[in-house]
N, CA, C and O atoms as a CHARMM CRD file, in Angstrom:
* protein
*
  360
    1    1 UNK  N    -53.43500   1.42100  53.70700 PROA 1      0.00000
    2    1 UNK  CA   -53.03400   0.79000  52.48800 PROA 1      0.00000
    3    1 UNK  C    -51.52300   0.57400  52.53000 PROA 1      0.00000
    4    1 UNK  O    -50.77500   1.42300  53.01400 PROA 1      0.00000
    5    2 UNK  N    -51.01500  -0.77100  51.92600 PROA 2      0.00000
    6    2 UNK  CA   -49.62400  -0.80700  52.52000 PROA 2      0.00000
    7    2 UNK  C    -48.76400  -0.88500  50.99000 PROA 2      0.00000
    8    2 UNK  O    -49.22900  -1.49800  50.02900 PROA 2      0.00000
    9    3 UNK  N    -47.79800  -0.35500  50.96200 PROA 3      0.00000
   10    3 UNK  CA   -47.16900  -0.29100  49.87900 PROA 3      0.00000
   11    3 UNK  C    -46.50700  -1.28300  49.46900 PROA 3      0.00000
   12    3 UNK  O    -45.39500  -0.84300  49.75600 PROA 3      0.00000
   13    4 UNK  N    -46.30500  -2.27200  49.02500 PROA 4      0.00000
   14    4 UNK  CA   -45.19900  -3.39300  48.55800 PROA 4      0.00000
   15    4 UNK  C    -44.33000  -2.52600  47.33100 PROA 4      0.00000
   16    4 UNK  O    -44.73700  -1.87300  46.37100 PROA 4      0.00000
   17    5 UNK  N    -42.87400  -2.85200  47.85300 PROA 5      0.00000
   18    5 UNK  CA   -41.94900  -2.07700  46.61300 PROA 5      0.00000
   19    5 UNK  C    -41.50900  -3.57600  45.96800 PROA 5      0.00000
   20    5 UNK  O    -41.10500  -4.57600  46.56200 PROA 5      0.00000
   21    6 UNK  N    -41.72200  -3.36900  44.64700 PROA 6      0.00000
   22    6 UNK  CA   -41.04600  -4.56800  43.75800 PROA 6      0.00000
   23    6 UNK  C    -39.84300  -4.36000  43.51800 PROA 6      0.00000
   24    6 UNK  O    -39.36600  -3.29500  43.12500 PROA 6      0.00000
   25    7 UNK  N    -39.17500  -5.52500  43.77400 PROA 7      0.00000
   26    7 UNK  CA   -37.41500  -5.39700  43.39400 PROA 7      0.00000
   27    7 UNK  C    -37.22700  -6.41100  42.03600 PROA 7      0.00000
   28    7 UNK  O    -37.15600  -7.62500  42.22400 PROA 7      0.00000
   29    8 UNK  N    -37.16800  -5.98200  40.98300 PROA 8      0.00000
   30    8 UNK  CA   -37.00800  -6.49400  39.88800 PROA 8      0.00000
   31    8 UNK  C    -35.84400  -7.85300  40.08100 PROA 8      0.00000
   32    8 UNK  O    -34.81000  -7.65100  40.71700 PROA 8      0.00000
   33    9 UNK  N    -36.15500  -9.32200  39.42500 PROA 9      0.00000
   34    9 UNK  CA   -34.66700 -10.34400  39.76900 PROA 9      0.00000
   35    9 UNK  C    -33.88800  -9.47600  38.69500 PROA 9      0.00000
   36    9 UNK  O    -34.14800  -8.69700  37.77800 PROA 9      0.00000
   37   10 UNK  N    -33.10300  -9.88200  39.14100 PROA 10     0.00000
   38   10 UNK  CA   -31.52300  -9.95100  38.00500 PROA 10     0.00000
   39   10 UNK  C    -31.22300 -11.12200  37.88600 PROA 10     0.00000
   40   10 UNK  O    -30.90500 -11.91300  38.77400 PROA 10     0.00000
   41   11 UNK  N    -31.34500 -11.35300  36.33800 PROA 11     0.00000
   42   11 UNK  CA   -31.01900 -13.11100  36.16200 PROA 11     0.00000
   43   11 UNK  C    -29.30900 -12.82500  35.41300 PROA 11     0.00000
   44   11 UNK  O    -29.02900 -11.91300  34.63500 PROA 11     0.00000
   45   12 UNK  N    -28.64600 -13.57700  35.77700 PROA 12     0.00000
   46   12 UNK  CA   -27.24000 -13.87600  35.52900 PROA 12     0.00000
   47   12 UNK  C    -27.20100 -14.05400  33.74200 PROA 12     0.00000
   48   12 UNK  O    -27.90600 -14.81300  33.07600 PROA 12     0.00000
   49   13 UNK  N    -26.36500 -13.29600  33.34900 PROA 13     0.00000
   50   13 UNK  CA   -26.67400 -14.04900  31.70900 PROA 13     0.00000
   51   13 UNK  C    -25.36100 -14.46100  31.73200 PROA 13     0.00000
   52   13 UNK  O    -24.32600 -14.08000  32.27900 PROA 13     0.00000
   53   14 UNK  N    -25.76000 -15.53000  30.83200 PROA 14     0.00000
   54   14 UNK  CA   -24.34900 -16.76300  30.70300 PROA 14     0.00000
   55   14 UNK  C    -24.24500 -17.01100  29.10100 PROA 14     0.00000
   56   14 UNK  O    -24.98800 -17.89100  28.66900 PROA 14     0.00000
   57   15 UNK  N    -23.74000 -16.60400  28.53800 PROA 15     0.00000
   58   15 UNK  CA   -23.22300 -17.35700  27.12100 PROA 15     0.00000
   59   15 UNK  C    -22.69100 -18.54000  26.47800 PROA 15     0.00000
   60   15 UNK  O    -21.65600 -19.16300  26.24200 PROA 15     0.00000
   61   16 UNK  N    -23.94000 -18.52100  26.32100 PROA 16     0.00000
   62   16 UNK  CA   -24.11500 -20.23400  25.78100 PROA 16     0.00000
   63   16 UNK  C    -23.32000 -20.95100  24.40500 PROA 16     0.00000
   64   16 UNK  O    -23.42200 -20.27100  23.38400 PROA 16     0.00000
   65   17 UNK  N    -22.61900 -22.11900  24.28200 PROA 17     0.00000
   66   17 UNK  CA   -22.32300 -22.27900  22.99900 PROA 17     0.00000
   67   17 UNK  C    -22.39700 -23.29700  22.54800 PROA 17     0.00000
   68   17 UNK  O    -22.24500 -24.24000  23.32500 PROA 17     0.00000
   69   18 UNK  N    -22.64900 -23.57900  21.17200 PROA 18     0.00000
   70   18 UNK  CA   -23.50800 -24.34800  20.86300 PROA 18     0.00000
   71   18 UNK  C    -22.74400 -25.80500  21.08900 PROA 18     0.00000
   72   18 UNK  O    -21.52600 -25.78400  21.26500 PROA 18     0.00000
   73   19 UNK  N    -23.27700 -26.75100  21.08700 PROA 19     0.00000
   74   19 UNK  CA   -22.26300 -27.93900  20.90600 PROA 19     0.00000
   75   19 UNK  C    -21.34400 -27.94500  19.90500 PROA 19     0.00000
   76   19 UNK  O    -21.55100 -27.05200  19.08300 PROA 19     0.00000
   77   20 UNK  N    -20.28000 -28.72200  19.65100 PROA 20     0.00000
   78   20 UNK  CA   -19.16300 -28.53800  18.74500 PROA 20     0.00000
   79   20 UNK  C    -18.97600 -27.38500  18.19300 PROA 20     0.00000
   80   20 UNK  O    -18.60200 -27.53700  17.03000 PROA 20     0.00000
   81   21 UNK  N    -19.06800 -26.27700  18.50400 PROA 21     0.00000
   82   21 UNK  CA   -18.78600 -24.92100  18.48900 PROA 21     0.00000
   83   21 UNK  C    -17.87300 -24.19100  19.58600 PROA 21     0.00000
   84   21 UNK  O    -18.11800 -24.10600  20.79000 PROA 21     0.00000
   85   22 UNK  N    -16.88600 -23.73900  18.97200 PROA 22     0.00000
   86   22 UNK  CA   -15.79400 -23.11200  19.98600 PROA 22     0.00000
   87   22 UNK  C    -16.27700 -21.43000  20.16600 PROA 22     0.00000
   88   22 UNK  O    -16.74700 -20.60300  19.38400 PROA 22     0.00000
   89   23 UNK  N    -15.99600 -21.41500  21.23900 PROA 23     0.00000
   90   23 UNK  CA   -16.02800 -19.72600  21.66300 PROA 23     0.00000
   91   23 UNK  C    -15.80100 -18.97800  20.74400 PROA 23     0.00000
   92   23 UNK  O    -15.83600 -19.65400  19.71600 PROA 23     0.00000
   93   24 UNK  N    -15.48600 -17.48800  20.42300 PROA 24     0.00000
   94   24 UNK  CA   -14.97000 -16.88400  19.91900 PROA 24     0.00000
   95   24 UNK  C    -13.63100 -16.20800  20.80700 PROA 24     0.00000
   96   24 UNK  O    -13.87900 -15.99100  21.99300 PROA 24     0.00000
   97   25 UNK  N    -12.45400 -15.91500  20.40000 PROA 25     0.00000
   98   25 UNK  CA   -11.53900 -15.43000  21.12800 PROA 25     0.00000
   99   25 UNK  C    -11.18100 -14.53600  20.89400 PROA 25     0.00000
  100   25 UNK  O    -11.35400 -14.40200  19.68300 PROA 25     0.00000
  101   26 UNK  N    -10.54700 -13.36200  21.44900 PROA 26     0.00000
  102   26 UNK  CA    -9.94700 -11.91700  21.08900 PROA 26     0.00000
  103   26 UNK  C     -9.17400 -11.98800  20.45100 PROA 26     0.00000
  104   26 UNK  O     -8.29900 -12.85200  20.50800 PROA 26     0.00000
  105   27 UNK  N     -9.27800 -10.82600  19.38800 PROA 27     0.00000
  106   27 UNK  CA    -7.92800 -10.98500  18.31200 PROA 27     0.00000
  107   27 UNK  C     -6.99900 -10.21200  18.84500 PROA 27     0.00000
  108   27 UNK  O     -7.23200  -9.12600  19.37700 PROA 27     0.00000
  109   28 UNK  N     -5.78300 -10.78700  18.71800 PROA 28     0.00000
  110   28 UNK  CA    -4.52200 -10.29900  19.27700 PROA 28     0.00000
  111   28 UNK  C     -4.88600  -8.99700  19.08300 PROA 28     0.00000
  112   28 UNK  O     -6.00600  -8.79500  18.61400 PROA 28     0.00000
  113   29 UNK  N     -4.08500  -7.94600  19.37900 PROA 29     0.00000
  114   29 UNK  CA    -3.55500  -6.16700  19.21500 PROA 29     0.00000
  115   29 UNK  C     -2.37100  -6.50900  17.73300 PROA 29     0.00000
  116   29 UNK  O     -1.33500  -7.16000  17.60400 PROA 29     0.00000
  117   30 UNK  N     -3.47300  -5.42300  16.55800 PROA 30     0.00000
  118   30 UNK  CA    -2.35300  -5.27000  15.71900 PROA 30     0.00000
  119   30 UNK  C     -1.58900  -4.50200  16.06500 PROA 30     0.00000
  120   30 UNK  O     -1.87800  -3.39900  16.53100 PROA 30     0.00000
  121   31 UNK  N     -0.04100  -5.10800  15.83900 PROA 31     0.00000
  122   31 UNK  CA     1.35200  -4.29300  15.70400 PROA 31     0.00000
  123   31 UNK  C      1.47800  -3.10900  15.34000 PROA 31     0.00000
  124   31 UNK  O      1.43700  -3.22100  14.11400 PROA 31     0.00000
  125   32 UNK  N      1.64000  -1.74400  15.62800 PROA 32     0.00000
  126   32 UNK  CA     2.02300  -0.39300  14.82500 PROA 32     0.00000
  127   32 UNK  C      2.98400  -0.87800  14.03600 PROA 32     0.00000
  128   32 UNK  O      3.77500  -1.73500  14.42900 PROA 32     0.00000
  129   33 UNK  N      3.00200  -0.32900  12.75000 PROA 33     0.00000
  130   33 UNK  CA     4.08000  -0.22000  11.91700 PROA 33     0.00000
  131   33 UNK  C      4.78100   1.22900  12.09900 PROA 33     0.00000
  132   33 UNK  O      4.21400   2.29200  11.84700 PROA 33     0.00000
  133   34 UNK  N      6.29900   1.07900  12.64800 PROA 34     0.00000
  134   34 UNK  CA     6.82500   2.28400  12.33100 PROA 34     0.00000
  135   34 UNK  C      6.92900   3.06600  10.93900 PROA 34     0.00000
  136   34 UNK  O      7.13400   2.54900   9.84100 PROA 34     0.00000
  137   35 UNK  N      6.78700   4.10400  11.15300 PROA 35     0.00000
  138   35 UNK  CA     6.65400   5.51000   9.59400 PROA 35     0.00000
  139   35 UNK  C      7.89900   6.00000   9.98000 PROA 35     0.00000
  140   35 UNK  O      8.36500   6.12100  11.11300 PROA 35     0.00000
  141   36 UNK  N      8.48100   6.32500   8.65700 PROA 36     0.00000
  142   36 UNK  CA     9.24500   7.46100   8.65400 PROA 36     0.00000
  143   36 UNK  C      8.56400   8.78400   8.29000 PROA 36     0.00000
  144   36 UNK  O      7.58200   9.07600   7.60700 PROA 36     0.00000
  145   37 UNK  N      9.73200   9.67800   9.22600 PROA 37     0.00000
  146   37 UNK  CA     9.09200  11.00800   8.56400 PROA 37     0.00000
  147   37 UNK  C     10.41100  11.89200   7.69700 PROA 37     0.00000
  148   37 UNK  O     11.62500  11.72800   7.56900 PROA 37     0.00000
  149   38 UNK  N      9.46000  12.82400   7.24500 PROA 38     0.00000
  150   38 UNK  CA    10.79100  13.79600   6.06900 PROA 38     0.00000
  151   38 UNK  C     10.99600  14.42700   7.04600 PROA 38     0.00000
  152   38 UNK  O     10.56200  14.18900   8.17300 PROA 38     0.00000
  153   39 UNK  N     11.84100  15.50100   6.63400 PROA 39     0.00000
  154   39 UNK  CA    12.40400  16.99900   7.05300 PROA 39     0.00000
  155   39 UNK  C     11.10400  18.24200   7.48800 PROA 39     0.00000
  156   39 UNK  O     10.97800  18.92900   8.50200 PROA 39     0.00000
  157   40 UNK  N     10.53200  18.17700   6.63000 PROA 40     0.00000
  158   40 UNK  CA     9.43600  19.08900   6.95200 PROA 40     0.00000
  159   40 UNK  C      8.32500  18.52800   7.98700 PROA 40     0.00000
  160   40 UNK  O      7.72900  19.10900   8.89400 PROA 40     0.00000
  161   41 UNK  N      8.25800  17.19400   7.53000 PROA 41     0.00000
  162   41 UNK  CA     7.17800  17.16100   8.82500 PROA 41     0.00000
  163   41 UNK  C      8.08300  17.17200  10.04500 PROA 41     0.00000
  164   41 UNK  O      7.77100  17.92800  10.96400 PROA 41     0.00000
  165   42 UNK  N      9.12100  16.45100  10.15100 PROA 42     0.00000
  166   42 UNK  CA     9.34400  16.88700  11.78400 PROA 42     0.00000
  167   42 UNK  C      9.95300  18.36000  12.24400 PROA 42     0.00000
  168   42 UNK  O     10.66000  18.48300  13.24400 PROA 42     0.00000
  169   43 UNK  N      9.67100  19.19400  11.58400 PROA 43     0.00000
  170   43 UNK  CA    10.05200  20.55400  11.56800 PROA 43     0.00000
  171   43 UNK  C      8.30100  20.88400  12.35000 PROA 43     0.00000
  172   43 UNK  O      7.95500  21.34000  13.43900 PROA 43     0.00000
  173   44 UNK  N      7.75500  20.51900  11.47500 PROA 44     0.00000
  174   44 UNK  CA     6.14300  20.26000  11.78000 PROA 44     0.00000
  175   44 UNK  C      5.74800  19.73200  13.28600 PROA 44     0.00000
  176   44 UNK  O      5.28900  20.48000  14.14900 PROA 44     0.00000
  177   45 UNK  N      5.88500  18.95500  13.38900 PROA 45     0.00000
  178   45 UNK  CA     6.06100  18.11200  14.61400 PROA 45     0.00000
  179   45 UNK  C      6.61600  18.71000  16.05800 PROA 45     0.00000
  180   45 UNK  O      5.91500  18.83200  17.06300 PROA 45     0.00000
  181   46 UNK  N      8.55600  19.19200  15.91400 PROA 46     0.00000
  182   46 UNK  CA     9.02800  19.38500  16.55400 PROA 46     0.00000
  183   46 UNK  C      9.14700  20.95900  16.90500 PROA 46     0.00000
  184   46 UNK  O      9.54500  21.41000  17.97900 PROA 46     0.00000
  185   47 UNK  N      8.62000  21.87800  15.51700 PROA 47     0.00000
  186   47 UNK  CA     9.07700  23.00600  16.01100 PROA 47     0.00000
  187   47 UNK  C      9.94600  24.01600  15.82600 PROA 47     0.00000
  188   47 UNK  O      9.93000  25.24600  15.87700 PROA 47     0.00000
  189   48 UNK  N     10.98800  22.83600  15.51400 PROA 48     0.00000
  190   48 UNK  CA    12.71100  23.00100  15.61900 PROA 48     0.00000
  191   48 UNK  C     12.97600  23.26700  14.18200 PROA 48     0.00000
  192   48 UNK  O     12.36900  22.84600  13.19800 PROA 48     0.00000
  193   49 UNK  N     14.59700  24.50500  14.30900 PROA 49     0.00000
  194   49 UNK  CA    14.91400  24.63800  12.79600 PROA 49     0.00000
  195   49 UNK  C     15.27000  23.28600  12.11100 PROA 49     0.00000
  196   49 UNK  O     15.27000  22.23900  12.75800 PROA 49     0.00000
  197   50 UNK  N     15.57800  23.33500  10.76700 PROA 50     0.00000
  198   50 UNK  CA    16.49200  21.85700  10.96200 PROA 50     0.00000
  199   50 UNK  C     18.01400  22.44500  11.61600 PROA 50     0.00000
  200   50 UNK  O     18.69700  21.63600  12.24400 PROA 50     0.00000
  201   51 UNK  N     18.52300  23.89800  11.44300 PROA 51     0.00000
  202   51 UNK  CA    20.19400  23.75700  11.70300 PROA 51     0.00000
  203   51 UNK  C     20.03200  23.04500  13.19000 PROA 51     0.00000
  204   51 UNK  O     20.67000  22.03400  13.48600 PROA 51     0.00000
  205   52 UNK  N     18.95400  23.79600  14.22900 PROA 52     0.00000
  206   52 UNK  CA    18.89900  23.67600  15.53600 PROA 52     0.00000
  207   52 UNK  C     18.71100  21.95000  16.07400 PROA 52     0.00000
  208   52 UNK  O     19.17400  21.48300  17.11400 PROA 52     0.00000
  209   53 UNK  N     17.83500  21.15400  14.94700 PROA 53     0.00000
  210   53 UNK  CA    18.06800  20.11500  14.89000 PROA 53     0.00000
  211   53 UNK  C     19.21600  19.15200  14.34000 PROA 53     0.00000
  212   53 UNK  O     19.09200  17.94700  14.56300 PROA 53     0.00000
  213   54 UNK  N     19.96500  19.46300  13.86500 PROA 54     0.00000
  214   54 UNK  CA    21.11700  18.63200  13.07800 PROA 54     0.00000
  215   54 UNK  C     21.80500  18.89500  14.11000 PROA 54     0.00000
  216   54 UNK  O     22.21100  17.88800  14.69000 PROA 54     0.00000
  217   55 UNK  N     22.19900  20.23600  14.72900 PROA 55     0.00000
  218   55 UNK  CA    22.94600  20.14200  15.70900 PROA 55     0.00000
  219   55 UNK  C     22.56000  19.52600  17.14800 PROA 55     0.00000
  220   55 UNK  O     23.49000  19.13400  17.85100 PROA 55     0.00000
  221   56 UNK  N     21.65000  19.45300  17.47500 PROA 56     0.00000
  222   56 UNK  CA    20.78400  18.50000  18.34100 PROA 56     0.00000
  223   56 UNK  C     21.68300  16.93400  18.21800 PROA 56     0.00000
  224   56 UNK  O     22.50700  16.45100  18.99400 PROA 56     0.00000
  225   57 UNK  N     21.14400  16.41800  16.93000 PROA 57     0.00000
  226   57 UNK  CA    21.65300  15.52600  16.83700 PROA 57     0.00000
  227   57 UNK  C     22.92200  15.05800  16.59300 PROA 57     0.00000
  228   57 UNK  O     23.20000  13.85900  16.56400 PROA 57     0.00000
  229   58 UNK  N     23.68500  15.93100  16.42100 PROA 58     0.00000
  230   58 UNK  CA    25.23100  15.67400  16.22000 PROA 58     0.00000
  231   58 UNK  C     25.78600  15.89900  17.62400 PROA 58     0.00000
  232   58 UNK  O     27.00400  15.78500  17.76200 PROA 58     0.00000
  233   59 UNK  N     25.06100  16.19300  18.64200 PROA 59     0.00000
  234   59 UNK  CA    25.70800  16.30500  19.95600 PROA 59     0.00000
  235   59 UNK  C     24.58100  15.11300  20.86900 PROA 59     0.00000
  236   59 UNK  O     24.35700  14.85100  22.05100 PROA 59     0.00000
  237   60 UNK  N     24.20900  14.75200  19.85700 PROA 60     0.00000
  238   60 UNK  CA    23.24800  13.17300  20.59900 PROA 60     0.00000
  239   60 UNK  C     22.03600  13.56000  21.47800 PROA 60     0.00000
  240   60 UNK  O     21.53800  12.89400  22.38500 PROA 60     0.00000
  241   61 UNK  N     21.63100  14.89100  20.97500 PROA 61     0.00000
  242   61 UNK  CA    20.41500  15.15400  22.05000 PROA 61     0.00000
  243   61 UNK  C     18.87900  15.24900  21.05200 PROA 61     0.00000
  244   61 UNK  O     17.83700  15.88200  21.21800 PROA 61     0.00000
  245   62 UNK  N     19.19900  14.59500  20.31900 PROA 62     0.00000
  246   62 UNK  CA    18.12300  14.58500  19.10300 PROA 62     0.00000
  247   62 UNK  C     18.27200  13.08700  18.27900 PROA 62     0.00000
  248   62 UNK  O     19.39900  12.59500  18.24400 PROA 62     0.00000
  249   63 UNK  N     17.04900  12.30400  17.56300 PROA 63     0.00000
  250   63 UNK  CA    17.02900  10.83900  17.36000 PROA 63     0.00000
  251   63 UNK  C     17.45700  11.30900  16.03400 PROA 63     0.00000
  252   63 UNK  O     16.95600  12.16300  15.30300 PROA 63     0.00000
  253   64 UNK  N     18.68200  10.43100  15.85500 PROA 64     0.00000
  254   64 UNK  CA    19.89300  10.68000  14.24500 PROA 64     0.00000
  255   64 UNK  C     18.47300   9.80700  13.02000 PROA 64     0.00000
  256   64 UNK  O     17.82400   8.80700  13.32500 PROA 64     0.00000
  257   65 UNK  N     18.39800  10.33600  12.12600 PROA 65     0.00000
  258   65 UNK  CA    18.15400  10.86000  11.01600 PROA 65     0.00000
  259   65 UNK  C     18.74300   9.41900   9.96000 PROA 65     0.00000
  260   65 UNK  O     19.92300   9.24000   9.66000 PROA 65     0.00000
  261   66 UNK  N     17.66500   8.59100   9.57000 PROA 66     0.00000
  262   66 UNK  CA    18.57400   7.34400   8.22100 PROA 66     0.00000
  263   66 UNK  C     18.02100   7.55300   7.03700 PROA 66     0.00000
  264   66 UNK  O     17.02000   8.17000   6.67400 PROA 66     0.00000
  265   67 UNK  N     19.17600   6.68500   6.26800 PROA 67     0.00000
  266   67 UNK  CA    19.62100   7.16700   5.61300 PROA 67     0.00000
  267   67 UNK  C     18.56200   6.21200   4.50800 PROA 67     0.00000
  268   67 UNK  O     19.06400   5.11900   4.24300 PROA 67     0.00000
  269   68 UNK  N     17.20000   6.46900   3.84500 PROA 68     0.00000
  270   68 UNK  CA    16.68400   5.75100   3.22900 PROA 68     0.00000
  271   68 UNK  C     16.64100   5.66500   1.45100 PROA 68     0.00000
  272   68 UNK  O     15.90800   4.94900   0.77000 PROA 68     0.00000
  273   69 UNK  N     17.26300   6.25200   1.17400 PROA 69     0.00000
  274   69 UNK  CA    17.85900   5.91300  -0.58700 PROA 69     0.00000
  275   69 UNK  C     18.93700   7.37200  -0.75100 PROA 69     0.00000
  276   69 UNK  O     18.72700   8.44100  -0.17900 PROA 69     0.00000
  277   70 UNK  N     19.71300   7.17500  -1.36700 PROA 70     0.00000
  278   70 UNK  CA    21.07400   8.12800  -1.61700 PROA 70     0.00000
  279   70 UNK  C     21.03800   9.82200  -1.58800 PROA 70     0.00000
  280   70 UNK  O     21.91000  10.67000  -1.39600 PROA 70     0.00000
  281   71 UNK  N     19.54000   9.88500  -1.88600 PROA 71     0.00000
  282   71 UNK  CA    19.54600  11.59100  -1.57200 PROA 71     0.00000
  283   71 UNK  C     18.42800  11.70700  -0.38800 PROA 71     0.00000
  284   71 UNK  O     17.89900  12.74900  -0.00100 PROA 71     0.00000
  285   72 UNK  N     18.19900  10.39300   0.09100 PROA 72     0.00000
  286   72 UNK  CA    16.65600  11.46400   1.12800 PROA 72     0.00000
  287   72 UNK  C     17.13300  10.41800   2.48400 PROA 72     0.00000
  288   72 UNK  O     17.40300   9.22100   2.39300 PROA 72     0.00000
  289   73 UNK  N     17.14300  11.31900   3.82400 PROA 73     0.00000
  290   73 UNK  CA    16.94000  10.79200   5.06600 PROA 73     0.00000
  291   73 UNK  C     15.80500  10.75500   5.73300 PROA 73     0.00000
  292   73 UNK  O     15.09000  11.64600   5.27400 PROA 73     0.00000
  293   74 UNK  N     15.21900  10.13500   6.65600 PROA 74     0.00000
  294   74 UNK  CA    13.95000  10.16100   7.33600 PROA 74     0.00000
  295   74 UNK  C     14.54400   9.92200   8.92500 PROA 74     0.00000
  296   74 UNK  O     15.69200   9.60000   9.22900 PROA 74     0.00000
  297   75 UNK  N     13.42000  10.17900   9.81200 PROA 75     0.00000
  298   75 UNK  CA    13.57800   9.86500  11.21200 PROA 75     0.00000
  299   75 UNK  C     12.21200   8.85500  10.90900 PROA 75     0.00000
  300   75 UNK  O     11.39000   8.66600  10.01200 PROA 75     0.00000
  301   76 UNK  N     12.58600   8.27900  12.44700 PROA 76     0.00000
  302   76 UNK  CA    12.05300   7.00500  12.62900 PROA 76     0.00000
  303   76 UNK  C     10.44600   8.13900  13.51800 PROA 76     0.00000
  304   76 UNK  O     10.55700   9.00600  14.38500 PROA 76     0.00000
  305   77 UNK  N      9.62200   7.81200  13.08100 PROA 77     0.00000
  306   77 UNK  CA     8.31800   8.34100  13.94500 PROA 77     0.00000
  307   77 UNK  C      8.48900   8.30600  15.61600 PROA 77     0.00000
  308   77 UNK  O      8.65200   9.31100  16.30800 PROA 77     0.00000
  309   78 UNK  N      8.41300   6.89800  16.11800 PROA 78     0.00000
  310   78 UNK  CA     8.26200   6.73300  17.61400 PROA 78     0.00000
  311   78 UNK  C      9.51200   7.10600  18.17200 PROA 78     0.00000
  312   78 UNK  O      9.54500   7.18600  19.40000 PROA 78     0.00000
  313   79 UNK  N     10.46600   7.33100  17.58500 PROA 79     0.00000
  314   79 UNK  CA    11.73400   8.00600  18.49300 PROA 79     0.00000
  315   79 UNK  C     11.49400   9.32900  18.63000 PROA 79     0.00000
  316   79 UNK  O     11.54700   9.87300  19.73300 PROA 79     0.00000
  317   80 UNK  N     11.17500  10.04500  17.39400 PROA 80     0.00000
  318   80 UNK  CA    10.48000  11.67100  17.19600 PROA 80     0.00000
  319   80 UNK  C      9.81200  12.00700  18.78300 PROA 80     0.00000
  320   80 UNK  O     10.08400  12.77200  19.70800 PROA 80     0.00000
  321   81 UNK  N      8.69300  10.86400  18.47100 PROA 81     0.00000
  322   81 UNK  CA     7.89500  11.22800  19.56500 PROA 81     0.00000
  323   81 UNK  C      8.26800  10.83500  21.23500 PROA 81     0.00000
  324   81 UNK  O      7.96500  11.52300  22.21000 PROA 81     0.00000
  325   82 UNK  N      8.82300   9.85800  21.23900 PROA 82     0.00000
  326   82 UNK  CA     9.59900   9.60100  22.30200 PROA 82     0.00000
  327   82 UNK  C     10.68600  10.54400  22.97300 PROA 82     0.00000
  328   82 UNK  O     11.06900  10.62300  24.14100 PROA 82     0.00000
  329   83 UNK  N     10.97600  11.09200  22.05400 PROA 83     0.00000
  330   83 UNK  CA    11.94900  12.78900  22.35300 PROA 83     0.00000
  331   83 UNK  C     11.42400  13.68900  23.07900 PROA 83     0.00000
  332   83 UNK  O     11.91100  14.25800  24.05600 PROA 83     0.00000
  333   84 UNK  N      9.93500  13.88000  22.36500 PROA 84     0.00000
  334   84 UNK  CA     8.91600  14.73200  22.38600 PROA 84     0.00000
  335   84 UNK  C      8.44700  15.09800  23.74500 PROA 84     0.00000
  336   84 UNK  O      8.23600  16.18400  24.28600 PROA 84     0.00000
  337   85 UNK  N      8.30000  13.24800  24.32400 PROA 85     0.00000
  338   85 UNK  CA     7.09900  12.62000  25.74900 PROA 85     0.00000
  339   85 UNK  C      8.57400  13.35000  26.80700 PROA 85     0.00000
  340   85 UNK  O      8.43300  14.10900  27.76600 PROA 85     0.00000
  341   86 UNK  N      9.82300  12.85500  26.28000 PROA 86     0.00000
  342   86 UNK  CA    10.66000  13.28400  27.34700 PROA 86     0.00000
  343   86 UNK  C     11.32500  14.94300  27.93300 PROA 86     0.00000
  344   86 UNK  O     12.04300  15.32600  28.85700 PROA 86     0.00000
  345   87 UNK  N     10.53200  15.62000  26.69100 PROA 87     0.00000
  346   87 UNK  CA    10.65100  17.11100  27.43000 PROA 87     0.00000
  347   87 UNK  C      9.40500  17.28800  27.90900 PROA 87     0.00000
  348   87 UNK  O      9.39300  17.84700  29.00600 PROA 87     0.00000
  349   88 UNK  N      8.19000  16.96100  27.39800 PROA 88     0.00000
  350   88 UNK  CA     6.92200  17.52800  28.10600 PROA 88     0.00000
  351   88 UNK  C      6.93500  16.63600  29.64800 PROA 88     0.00000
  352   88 UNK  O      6.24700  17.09900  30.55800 PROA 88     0.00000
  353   89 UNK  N      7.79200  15.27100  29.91200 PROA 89     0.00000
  354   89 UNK  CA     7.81700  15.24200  31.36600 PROA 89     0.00000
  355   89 UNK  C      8.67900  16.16500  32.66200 PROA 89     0.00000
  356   89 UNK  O      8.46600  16.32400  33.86400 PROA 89     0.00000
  357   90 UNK  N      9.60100  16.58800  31.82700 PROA 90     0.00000
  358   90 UNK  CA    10.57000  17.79900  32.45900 PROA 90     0.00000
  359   90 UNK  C     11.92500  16.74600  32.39800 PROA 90     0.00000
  360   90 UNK  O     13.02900  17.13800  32.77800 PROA 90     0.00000
């Protein structure tokens, strides 16, 4: 008795569109919006006292701190973290 093995076709699928109908196209990549953060979260974040941070940043080894209405500063998020990526690479 002889065995025949069936090899299933593979038919090509092609996406069809209809007449006067355009493709569909990829939607761009939405933009991140940069966040600020307070004092406490990047204490949160970083770890760091704030004195240990202010002084960080007053000797330029830490991302300076703006100035967003007359009593409150924020850091910019992706610099935070960009600080962050550059000690965990060594």
């Amino acid at each position: 008795m002889s065995h025949r093995h069936h090899t299933p076709m593979i038919e090509e699928v092609s996406e069809s569109v209809a007449p006067g109908r355009r493709r569909k196209t990829a939607e761009p990549p939405v933009e991140r919006l940069e966040r600020m953060v307070r004092e406490a979260e990047v204490a949160r974040i970083t770890g760091l006292s704030r004195t240990t941070r202010l002084r960080l940043q007053r000797d330029g080894k830490f991302p300076k701190s703006r100035q967003i209405s007359p009593r409150c500063s924020a850091w910019v998020l992706s610099e935070i973290e960009a600080w962050l990526a550059e000690r965990v690479r060594g």
